[in-house]
N, C-alpha and C positions, 0 to 999 in steps of 0.2 A: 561765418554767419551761422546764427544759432536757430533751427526751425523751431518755427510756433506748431503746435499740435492745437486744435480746435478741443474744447471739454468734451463735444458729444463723440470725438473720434475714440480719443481715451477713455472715456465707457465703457464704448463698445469694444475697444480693445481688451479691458477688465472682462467684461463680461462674457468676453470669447476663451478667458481663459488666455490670453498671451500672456507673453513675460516680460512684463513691463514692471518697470521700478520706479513705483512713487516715491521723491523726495518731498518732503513738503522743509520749506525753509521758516518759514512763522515762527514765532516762540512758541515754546512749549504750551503755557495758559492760551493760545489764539488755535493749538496743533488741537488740545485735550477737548476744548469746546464741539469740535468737528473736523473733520480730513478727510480728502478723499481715499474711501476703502481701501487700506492694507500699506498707504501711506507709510513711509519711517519718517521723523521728524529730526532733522540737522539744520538746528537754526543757524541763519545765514553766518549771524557773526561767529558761527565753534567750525561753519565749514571749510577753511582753509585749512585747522588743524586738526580735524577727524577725516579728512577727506583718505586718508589710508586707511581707515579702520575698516571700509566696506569691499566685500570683492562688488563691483558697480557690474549689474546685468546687462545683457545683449541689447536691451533699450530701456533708456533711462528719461524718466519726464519730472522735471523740476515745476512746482507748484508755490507763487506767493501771493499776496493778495490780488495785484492789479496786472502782473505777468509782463512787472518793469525787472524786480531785481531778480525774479528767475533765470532772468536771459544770462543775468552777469553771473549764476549762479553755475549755468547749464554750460558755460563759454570758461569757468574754472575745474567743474568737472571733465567736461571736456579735455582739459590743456593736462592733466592727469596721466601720466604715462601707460597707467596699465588697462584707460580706456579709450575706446574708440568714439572720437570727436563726433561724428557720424551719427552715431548710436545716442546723443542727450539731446531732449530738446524741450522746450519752453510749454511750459499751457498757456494757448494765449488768453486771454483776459484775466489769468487766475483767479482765485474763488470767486470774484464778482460778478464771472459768466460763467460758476458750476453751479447748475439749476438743479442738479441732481442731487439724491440722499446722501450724507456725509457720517462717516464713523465718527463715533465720539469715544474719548478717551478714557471717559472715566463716569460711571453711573452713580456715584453717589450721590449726587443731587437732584434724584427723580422725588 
């Protein structure tokens, strides 16, 4: 079972300064629009076959829009030998219930 992390927990977990690993799985054009702060972006479909390319931090929160296919994203990471199941878990609502400021990728179109 994959825990839902509420957005205002993950915040304030940000904002405390933890060590939490935003995945955001979105495509890149929906990641560059906006993501939550310090976010990496492994869109869902490349992440079966990057999912080695990252050392995955002590807690890991997967982010996609509606915080349906993070779950199955968060339960792949998971199943990952050199991470701990424990340690990924879902945002629930994803960006639909992040009320909060979002980094944007790219400022050329101010």
């Amino acid at each position: 079972m994959v825990e839902e992390i509420p957005p205002e927990e993950l915040k304030e977990k940000l904002e405390n300064g933890e060590d939490v690993q935003v995945v955001d799985i979105r495509s890149e054009p929906e990641y560059e629009r906006g993501h939550v702060p310090g976010a990496i972006n492994v869109p869902m479909n490349e992440l079966p076959s990057r999912i080695d390319e990252y050392d995955w931090g002590d807690e890991v929160v997967v982010a996609c829009p509606i915080g349906q296919s993070s779950i199955q994203a968060a339960r792949l990471i998971g199943s990952y030998e050199d991470v701990d199941a424990d340690a990924v878990a879902s945002m629930a609502g994803g960006y639909r219930e992040w009320e909060y400021d979002l980094e944007s990728g790219s400022e050329s179109d101010t």
